[in-house]
MILORO-63779 format. One line per field, with one value per residue (C-alpha): x, y, z; residue number from 1. Coordinates in nm, 2 decimals. Layout:
<pts>
east: X,...
north: Y,...
up: Z,...
num: NUM,...
</pts>
This chain:
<pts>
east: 20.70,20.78,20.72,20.40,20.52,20.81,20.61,20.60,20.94,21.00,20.73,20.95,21.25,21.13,20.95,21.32,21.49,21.27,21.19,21.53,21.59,21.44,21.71,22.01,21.88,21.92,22.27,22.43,22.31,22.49,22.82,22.66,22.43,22.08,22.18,22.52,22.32,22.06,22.32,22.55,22.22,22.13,22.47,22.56,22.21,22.23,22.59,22.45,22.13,22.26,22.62,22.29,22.07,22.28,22.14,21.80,21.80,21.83,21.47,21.28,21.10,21.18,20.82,20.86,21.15,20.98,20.79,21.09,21.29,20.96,20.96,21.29,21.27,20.91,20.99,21.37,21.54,21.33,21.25,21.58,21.64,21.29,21.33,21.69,21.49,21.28,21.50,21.69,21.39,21.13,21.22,21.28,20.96,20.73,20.85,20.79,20.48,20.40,20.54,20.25,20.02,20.18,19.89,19.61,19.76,19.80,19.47,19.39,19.59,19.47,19.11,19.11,19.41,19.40,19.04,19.07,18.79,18.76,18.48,18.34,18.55,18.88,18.70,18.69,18.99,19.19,18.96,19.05,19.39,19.45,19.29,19.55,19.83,19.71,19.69,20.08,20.16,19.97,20.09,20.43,20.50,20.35,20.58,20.87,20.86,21.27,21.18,21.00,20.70,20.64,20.94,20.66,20.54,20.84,20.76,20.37,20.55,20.71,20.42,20.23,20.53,20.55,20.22,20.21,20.50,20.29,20.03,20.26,20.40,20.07,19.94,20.22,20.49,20.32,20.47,20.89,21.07,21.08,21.48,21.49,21.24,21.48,21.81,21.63,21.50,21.89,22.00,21.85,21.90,22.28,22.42,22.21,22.31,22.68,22.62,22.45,22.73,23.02,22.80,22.83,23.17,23.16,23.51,23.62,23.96,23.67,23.41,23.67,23.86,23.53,23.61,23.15,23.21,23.35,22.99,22.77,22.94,22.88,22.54,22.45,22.60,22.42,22.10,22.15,22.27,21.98,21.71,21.70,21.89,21.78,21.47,21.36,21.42,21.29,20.93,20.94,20.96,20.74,20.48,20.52,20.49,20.20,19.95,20.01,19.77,19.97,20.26,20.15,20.07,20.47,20.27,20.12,20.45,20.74,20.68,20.66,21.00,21.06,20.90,21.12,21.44,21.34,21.23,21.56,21.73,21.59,21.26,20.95,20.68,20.33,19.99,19.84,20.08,20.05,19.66,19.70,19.95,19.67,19.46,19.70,19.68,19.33,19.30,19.52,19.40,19.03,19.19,19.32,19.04,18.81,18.47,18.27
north: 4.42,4.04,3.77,3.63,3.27,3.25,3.04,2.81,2.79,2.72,2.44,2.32,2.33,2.20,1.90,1.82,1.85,1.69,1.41,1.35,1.38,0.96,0.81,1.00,0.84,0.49,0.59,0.70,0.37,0.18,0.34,0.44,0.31,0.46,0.64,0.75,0.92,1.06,1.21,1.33,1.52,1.63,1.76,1.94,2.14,2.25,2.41,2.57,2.70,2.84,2.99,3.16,3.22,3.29,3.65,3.64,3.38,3.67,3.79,3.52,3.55,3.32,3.18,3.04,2.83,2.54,2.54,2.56,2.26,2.04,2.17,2.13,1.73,1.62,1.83,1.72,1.53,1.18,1.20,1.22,0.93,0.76,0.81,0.66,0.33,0.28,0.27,0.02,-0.23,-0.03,0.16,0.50,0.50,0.39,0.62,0.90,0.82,0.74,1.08,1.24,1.18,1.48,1.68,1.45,1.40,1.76,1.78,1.50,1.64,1.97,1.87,1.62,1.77,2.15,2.17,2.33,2.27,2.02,2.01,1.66,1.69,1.75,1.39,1.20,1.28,1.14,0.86,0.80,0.85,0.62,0.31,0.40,0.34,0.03,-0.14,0.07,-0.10,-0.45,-0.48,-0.40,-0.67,-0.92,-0.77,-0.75,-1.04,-1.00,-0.64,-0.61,-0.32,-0.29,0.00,0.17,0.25,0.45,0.67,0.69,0.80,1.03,1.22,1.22,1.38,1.65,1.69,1.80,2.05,2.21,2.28,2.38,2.62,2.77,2.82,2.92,2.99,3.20,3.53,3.41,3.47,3.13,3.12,3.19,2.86,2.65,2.81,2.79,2.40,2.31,2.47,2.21,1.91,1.96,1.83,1.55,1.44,1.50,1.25,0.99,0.99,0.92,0.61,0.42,0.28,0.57,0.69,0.32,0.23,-0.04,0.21,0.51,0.28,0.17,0.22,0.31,0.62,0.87,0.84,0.82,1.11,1.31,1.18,1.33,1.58,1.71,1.55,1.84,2.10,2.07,1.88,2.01,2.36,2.49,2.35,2.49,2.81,2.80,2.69,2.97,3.26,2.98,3.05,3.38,3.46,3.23,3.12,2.76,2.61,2.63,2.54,2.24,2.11,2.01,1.71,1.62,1.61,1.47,1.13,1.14,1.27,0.98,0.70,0.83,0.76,0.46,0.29,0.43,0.21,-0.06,-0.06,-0.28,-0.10,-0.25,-0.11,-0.18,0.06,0.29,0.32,0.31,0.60,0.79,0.68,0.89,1.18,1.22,1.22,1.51,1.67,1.71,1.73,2.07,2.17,2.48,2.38,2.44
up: -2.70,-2.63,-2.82,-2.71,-2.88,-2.65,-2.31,-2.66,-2.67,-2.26,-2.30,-2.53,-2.38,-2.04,-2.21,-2.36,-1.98,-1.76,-2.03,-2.09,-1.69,-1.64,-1.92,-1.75,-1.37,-1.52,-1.72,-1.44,-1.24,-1.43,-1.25,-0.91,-0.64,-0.67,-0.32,-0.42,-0.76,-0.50,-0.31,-0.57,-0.77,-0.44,-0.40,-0.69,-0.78,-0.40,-0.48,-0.81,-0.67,-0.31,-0.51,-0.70,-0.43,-0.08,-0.11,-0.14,0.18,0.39,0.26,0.36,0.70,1.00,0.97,0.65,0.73,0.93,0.62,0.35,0.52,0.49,0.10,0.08,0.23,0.02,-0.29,-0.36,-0.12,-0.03,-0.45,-0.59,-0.41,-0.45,-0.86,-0.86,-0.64,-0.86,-1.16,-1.04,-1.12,-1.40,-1.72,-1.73,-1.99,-1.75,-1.46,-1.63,-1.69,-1.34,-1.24,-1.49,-1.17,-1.00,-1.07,-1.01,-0.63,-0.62,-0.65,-0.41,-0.17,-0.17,-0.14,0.09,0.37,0.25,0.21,-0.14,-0.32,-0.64,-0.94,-1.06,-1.32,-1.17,-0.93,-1.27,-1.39,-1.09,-1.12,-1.48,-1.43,-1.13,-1.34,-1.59,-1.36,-1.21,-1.58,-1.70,-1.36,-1.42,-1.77,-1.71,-1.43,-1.70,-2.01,-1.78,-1.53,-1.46,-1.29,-0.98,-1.03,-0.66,-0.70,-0.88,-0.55,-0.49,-0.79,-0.70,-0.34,-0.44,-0.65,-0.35,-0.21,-0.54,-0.48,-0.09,-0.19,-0.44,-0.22,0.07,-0.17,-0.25,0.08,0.28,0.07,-0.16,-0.13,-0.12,-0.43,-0.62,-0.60,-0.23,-0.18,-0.44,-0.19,0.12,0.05,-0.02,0.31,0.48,0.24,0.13,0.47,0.50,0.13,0.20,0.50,0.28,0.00,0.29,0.39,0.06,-0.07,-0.32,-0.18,-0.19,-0.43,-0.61,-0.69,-0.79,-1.06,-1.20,-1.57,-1.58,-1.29,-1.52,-1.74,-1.45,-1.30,-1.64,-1.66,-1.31,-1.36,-1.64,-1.45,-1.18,-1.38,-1.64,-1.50,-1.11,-1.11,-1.44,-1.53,-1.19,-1.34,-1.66,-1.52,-1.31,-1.60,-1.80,-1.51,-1.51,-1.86,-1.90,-1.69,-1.38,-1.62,-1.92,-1.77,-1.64,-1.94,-2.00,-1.80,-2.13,-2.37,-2.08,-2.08,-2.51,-2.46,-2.21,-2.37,-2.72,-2.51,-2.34,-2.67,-2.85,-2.52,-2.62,-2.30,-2.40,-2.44,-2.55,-2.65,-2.35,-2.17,-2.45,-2.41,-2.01,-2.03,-2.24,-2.02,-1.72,-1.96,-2.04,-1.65,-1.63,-1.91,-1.70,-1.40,-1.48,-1.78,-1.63,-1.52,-1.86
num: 1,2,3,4,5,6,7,8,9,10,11,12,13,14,15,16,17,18,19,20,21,22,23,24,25,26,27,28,29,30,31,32,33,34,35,36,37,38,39,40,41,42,43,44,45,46,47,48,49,50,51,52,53,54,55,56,57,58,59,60,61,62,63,64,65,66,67,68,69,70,71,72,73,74,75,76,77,78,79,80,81,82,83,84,85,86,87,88,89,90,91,92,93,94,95,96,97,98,99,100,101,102,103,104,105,106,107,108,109,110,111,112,113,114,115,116,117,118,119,120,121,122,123,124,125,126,127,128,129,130,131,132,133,134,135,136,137,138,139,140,141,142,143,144,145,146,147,148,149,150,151,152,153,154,155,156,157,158,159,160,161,162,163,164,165,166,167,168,169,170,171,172,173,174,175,176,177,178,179,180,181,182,183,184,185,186,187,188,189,190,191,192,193,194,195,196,197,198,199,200,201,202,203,204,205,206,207,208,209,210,211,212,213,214,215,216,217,218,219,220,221,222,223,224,225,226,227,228,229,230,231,232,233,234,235,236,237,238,239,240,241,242,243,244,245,246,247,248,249,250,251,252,253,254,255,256,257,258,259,260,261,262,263,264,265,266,267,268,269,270,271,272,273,274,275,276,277,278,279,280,281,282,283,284,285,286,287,288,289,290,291,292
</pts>
């Protein structure tokens, strides 16, 4: 019989990964351009996940596809990039915070372009949790005024991006194997990635002896293999040995894990934000809570 405390321990190990996944984007910008890191993640998980996954591409239908490369496009390839934007100009802390509004655009998005239906609740949550990011957002541009917060917008972006996949994964790829949508989005978005990365001076003698590349190429590195390739993995036996709702809650305990590391890095943090980022929780937290 299994262990029925295990989903406790992938919660758990997921809230580690992707928390941690905010202070490796900055690390490695200190040796790479925020294109060359978007690239280079995009790069390596698509090696790890199609040297995994070539087989089961052959069992997913040719009417899915049109739908996999938009999945593959808004779900990892725009993002990496988007995330490694954004960094360049707000903590990692506050980003991951920002990303917390995945659900509450998921929710958005399915009800007002998928039709899917949404209780008051679910309604007062995004509220709620939208008024929390304009004041994280407001209060960070006055506590940092050396970092431009209109990058937050790529963040926000990119949620509503997270956001359309989800629900393009529920309504039309709902019956393909979870590692034939991760191998069959990379088909698509390797190429283009390759493409990128031989457009910045990445192959250049200047950027090559950079005495910071050898980190940033560890740091992204361990950003693909853990935080993309694997972590995509572990939330799909987390969902299946649980429930979507209870998986979703690793929501709640990333950007702890995030705020943790940006604080240990020496990010500003103040109790505004603090109460702004409950704020963005509580609004998830009723977002997702059954209709009583």
């Amino acid at each position: 019989m299994k262990n029925p405390n295990i989903k406790w321990v992938y919660l758990f190990i997921l809230s580690v990964i992707w928390g941690s996944s905010f202070i490796l984007i900055k690390k490695a910008l200190i040796g790479l351009t925020a294109y060359q890191l978007g690239a280079l993640r995009t790069i390596i998980t698509g090696v790890i996940l199609l040297g995994v996954g070539y087989p089961k591409l052959k069992q997913i239908p040719k009417t899915k596809w049109k739908w996999l490369f938009i999945s593959g496009l808004l779900g990892s390839f725009i993002p990496a990039f988007f995330f490694a934007i954004a960094e360049t100009e707000i903590d990692s802390a506050v980003a991951s915070i920002l990303n917390s509004l995945v659900p509450l655009n998921t929710i958005l998005l399915g009800f007002a372009i998928f039709k899917i239906a949404s209780t008051k609740r679910q309604i007062l949550g995004v509220i709620i949790g939208f008024i929390g990011t304009a004041i994280l957002i407001l209060k960070g541009s006055e506590l940092n005024p050396n970092q431009n917060y209109l990058y937050a917008g790529f963040v926000i972006a990119s949620t509503l991006m997270y956001a359309t996949n989800v629900n393009i994964i529920k309504r039309y790829l709902q019956d393909v194997k979870p590692l034939a949508i991760a191998a069959g989005n990379y088909v698509f978005i390797v190429i283009p990635a390759i493409i990128v990365l031989l457009f910045t001076d990445f192959f250049t003698t200047s950027r090559l002896n950079n005495p910071d590349l050898p980190n940033a190429l560890l740091y992204v590195t361990i950003l693909s293999v853990f935080g993309t390739a694997m972590a995509k993995v572990i939330f799909n036996k987390l969902v299946q040995i649980s429930t979507p709702v209870f998986a979703s809650s690793v929501t709640y305990i990333m950007p702890i894990v995030a705020l943790i590391w940006g604080v240990l890095d020496g990010e500003a943090f103040s109790v505004v934000q603090a109460l702004a980022a409950l704020l963005i929780l509580v609004g998830v937290y009723l977002s997702h809570k059954k209709r009583a």
